[in-house]
PyMOL Python script that loads the backbone (N, CA, C, O; Angstrom):
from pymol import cmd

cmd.read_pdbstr("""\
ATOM      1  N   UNK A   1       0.839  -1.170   0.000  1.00  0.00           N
ATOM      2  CA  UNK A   1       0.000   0.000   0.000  1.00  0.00           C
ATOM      3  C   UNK A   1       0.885   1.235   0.000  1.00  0.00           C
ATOM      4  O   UNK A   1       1.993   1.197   0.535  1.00  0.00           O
ATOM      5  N   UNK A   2       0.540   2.040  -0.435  1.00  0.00           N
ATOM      6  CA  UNK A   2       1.556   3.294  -0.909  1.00  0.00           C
ATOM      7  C   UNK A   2       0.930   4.234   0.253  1.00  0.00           C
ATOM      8  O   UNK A   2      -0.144   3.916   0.763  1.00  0.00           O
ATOM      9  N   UNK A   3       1.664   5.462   0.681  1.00  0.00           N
ATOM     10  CA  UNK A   3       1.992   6.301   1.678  1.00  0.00           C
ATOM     11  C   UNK A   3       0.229   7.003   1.700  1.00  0.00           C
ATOM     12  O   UNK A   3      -0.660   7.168   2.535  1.00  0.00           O
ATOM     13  N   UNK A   4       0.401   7.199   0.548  1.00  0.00           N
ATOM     14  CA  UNK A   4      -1.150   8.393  -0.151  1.00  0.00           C
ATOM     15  C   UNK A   4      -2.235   7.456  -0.026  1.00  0.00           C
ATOM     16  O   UNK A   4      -3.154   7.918   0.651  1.00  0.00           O
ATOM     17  N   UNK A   5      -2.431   6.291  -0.456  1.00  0.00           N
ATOM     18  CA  UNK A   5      -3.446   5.328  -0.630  1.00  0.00           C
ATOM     19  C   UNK A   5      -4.514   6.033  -1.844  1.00  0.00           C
ATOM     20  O   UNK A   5      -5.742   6.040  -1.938  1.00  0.00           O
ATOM     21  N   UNK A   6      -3.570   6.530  -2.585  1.00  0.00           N
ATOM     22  CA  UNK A   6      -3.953   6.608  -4.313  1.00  0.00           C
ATOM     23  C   UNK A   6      -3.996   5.320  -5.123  1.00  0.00           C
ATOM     24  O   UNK A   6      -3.441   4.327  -4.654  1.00  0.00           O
ATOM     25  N   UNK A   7      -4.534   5.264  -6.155  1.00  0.00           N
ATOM     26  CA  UNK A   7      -4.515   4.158  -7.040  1.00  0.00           C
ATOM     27  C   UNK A   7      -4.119   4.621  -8.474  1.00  0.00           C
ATOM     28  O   UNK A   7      -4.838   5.246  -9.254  1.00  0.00           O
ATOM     29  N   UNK A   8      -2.849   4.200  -8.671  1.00  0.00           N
ATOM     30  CA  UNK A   8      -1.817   4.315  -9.956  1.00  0.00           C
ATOM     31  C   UNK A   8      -1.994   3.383 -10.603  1.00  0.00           C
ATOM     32  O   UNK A   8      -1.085   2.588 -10.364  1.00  0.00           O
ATOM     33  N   UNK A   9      -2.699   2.980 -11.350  1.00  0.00           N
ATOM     34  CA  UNK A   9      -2.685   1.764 -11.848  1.00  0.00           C
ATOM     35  C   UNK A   9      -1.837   2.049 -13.735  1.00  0.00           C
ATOM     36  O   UNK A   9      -1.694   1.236 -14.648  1.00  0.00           O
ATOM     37  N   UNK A  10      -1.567   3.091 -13.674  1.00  0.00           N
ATOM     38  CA  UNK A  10      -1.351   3.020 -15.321  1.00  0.00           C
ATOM     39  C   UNK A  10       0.464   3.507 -15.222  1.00  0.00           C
ATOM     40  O   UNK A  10       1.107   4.151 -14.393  1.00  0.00           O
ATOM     41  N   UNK A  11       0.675   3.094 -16.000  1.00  0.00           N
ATOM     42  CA  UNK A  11       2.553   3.336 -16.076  1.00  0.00           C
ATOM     43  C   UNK A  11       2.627   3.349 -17.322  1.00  0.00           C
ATOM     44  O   UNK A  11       2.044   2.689 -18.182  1.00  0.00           O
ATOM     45  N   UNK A  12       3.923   4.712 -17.401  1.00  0.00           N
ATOM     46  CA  UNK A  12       4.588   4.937 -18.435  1.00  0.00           C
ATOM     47  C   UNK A  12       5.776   4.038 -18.541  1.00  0.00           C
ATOM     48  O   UNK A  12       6.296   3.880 -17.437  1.00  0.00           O
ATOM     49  N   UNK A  13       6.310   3.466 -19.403  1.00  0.00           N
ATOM     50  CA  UNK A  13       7.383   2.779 -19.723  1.00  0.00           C
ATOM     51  C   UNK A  13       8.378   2.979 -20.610  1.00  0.00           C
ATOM     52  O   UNK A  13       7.950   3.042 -21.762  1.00  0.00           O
ATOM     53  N   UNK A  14       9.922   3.142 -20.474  1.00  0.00           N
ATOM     54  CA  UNK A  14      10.820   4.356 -21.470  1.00  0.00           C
ATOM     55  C   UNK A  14      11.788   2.645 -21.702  1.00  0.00           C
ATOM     56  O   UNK A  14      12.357   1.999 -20.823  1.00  0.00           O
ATOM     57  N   UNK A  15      11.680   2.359 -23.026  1.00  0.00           N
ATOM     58  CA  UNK A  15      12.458   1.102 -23.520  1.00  0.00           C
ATOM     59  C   UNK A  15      13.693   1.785 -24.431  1.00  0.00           C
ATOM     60  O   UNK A  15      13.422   2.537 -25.368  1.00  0.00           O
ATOM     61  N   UNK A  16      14.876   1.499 -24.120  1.00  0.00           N
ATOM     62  CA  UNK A  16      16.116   2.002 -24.755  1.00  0.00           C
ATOM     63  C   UNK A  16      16.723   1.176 -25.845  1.00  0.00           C
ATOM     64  O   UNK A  16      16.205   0.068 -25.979  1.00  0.00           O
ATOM     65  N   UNK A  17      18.041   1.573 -26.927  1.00  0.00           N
ATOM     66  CA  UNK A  17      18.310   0.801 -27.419  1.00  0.00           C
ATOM     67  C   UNK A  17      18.457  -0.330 -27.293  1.00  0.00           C
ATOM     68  O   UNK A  17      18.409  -0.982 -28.336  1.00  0.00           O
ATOM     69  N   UNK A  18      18.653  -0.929 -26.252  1.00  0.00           N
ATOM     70  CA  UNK A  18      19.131  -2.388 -25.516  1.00  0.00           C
ATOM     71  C   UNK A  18      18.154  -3.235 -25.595  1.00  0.00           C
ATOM     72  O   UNK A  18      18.284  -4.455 -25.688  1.00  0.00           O
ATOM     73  N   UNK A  19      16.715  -2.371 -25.548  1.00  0.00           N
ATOM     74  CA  UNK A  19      15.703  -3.569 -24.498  1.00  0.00           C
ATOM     75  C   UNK A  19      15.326  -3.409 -22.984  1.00  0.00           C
ATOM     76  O   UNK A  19      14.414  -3.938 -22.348  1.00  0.00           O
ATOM     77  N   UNK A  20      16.457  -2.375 -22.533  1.00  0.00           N
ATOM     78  CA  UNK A  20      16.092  -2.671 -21.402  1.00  0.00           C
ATOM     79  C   UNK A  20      14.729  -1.512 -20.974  1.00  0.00           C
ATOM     80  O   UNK A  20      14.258  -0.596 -21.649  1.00  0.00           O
ATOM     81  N   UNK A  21      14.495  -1.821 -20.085  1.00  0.00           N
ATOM     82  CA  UNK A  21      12.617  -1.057 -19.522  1.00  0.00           C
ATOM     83  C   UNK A  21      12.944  -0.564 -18.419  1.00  0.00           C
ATOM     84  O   UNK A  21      13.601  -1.245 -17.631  1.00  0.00           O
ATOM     85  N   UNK A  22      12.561   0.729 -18.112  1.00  0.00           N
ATOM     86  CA  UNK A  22      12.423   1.264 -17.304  1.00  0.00           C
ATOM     87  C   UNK A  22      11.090   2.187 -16.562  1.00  0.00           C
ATOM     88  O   UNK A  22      10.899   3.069 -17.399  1.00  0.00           O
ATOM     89  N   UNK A  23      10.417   2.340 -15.793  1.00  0.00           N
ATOM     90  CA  UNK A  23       8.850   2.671 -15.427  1.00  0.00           C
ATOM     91  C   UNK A  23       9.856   4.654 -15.220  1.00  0.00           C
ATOM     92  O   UNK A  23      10.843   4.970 -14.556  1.00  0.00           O
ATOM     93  N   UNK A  24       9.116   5.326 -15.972  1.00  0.00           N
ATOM     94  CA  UNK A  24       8.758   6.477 -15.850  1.00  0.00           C
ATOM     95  C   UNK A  24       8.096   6.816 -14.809  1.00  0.00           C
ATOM     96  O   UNK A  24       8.897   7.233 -13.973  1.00  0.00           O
ATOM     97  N   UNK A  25       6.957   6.856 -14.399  1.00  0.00           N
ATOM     98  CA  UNK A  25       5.601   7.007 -13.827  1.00  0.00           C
ATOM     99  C   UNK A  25       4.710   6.388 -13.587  1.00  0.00           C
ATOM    100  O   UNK A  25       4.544   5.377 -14.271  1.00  0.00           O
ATOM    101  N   UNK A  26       3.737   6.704 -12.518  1.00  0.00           N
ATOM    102  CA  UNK A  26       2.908   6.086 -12.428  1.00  0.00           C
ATOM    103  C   UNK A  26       1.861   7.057 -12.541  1.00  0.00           C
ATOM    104  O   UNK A  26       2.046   8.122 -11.952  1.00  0.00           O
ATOM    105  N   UNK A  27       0.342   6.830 -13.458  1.00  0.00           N
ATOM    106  CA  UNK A  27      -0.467   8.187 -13.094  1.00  0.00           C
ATOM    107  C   UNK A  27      -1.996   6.918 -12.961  1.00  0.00           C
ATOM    108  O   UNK A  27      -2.047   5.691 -13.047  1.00  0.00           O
ATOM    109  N   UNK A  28      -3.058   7.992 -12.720  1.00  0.00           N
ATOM    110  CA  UNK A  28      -4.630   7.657 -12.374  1.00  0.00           C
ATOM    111  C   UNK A  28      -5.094   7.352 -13.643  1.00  0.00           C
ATOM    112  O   UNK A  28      -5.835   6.370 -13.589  1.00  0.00           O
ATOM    113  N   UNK A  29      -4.972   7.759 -14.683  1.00  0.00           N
ATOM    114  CA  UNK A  29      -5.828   7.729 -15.946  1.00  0.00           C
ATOM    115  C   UNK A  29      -4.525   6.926 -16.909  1.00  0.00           C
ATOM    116  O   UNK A  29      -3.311   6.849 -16.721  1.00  0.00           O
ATOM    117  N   UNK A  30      -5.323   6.459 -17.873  1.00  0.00           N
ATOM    118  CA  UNK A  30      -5.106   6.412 -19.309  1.00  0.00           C
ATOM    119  C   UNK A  30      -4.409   7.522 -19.613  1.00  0.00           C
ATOM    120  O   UNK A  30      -3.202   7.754 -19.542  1.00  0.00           O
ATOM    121  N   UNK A  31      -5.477   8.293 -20.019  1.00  0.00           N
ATOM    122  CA  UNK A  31      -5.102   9.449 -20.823  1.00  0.00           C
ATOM    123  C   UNK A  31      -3.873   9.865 -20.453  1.00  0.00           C
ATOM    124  O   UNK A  31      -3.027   9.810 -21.345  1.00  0.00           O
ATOM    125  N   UNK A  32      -3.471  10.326 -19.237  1.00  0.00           N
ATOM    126  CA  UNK A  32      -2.737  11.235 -18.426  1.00  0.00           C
ATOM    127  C   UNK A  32      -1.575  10.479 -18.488  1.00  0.00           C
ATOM    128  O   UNK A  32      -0.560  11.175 -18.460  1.00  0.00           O
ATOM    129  N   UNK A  33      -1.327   8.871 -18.589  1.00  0.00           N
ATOM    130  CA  UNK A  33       0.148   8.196 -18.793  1.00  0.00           C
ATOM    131  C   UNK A  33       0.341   8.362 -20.558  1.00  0.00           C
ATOM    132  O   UNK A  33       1.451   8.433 -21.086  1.00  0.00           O
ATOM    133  N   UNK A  34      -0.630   8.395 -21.124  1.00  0.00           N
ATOM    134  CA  UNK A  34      -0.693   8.879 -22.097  1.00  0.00           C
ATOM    135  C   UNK A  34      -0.024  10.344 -22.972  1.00  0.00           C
ATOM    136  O   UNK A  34       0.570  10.459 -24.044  1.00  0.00           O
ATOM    137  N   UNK A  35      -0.491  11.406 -21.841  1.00  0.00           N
ATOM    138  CA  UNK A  35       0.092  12.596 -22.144  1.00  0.00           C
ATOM    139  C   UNK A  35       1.543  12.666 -21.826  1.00  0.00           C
ATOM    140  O   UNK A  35       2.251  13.412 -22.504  1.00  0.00           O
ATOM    141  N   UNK A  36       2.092  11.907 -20.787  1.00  0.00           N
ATOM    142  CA  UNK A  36       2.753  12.065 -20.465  1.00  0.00           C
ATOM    143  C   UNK A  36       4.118  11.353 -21.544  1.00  0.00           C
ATOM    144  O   UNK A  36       5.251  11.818 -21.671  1.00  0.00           O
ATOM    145  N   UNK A  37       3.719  10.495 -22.005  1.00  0.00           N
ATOM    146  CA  UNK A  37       4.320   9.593 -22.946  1.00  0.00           C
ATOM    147  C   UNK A  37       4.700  10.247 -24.439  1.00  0.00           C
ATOM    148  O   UNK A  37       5.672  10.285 -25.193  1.00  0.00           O
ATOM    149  N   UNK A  38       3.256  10.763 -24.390  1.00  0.00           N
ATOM    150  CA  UNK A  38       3.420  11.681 -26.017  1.00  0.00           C
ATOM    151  C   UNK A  38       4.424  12.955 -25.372  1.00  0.00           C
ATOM    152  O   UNK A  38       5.234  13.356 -26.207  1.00  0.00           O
ATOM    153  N   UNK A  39       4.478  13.460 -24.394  1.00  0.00           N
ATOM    154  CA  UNK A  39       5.193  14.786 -24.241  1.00  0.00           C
ATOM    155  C   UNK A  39       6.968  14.836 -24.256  1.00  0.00           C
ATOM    156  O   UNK A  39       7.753  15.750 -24.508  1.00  0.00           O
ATOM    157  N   UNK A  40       7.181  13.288 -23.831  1.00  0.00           N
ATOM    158  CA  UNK A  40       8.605  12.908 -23.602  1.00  0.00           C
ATOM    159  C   UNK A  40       9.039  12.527 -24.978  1.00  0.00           C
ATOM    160  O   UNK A  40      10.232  12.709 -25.222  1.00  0.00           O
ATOM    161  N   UNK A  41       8.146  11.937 -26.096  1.00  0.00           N
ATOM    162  CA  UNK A  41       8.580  11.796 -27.213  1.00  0.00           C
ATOM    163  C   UNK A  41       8.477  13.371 -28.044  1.00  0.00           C
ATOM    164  O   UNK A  41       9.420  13.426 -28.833  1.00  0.00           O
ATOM    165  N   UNK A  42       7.785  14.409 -28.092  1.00  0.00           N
ATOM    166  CA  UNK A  42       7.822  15.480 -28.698  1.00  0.00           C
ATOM    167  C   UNK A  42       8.993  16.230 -28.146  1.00  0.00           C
ATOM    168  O   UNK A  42       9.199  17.262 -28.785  1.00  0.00           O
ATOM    169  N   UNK A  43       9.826  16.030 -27.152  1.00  0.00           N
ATOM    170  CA  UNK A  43      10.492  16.561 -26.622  1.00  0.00           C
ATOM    171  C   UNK A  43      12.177  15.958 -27.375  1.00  0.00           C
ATOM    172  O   UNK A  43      13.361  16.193 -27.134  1.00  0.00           O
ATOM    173  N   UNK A  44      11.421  15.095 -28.364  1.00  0.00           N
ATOM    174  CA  UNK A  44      12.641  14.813 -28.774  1.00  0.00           C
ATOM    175  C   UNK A  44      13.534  13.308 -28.046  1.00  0.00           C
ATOM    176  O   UNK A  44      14.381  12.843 -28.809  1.00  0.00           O
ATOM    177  N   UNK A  45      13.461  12.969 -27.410  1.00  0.00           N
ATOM    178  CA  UNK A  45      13.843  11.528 -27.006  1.00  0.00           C
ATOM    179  C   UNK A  45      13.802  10.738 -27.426  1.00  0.00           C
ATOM    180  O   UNK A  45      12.652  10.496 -27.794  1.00  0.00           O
ATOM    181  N   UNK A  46      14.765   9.709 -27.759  1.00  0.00           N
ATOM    182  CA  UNK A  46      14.931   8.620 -28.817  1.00  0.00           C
ATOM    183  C   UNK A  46      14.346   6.956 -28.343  1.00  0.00           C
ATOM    184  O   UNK A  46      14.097   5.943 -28.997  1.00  0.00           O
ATOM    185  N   UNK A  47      14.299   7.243 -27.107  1.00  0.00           N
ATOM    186  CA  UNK A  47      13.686   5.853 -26.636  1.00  0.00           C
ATOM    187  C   UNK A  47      12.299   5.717 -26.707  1.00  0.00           C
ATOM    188  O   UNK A  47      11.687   6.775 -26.851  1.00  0.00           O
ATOM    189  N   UNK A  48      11.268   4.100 -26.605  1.00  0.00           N
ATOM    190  CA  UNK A  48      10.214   4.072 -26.938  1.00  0.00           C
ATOM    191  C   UNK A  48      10.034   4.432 -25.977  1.00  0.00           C
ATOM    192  O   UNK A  48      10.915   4.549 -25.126  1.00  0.00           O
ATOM    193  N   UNK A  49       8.610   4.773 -25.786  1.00  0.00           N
ATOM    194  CA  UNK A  49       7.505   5.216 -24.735  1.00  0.00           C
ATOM    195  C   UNK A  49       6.164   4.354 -24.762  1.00  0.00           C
ATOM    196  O   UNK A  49       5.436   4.517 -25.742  1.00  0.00           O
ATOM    197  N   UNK A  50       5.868   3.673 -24.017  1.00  0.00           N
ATOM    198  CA  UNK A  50       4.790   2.904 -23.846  1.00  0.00           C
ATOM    199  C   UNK A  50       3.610   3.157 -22.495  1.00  0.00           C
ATOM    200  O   UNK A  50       3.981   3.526 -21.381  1.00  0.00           O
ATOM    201  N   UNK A  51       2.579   2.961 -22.746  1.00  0.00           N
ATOM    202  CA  UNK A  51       1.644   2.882 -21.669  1.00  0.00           C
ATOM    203  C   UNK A  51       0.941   1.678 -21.277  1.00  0.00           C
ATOM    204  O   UNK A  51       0.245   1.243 -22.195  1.00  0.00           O
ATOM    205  N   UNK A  52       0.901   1.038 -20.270  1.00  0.00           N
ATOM    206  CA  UNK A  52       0.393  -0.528 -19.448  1.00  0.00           C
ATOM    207  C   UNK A  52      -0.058  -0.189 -18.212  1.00  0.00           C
ATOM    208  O   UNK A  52       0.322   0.615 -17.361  1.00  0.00           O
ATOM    209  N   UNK A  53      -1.209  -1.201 -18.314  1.00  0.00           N
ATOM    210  CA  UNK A  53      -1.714  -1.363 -16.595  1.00  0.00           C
ATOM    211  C   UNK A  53      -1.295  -2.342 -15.905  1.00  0.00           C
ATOM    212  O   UNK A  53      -1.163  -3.545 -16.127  1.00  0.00           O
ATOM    213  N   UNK A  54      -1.074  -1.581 -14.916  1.00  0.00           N
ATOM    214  CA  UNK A  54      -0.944  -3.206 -14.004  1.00  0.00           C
ATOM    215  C   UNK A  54      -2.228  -3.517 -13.938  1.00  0.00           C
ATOM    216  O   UNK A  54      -3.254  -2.840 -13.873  1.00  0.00           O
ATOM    217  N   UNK A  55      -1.970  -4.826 -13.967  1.00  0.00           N
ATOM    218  CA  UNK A  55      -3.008  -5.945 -14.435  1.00  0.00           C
ATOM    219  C   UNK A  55      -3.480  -6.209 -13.176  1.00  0.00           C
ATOM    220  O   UNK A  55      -2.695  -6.356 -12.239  1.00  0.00           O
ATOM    221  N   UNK A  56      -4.967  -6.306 -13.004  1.00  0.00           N
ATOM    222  CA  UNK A  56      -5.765  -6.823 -11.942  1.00  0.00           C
ATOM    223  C   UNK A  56      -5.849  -8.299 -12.241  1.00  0.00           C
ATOM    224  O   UNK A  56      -6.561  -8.561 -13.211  1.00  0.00           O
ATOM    225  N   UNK A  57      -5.436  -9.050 -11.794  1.00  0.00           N
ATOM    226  CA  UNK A  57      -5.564 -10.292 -11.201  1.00  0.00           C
ATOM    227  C   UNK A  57      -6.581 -11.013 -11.354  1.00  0.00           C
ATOM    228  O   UNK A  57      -6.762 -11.299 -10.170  1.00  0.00           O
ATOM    229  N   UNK A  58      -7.600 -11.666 -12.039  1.00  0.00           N
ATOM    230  CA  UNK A  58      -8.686 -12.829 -11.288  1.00  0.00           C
ATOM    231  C   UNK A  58      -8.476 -13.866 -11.339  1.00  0.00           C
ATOM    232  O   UNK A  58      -7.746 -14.372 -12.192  1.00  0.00           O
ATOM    233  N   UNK A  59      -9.120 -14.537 -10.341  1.00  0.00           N
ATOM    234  CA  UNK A  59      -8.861 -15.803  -9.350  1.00  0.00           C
ATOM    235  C   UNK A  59      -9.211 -17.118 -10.682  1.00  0.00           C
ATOM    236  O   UNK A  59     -10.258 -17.164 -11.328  1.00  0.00           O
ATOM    237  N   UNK A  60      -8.354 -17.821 -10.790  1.00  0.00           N
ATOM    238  CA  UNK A  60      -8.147 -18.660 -11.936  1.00  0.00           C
ATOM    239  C   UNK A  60      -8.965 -19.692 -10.921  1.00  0.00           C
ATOM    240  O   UNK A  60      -9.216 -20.842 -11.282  1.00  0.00           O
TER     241      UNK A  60
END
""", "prot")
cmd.dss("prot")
cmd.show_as("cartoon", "prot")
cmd.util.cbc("prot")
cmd.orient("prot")
C-alpha cells in the first residue's frame, strides 16, 4: 500500500536501445500516462515510450 493510498494503476514505460525497460511514472488515468508519454517523445527523445496497466488479477 503506498503512503497516499492513491490508485496508480497506469505506467509509463521508457524502452532504450538495448531492451532494457524502465517505469517512468505512475499516473490515475489512461489518458494522463498517455500525455505524459506523447510529451517525452515530442520533446525529442529517442527511446520508446509505452503505456500498461498493471493488471488486476482474477482468481483462476
Amino acid at each position: 500500500m503506498s503512503d497516499s493510498g492513491a490508485v496508480l494503476p497506469w505506467l509509463v514505460i521508457r524502452q532504450d536501445e538495448n531492451g532494457n525497460r524502465y517505469r517512468v511514472g505512475r499516473y490515475a488515468t489512461r489518458a494522463e500516462a498517455e500525455r505524459v508519454a506523447a510529451g517525452l517523445e515530442a520533446k525529442g527523445h529517442k527511446q520508446l515510450y509505452s503505456v500498461e496497466r498493471i493488471g488486476r488479477r482474477t482468481p483462476s
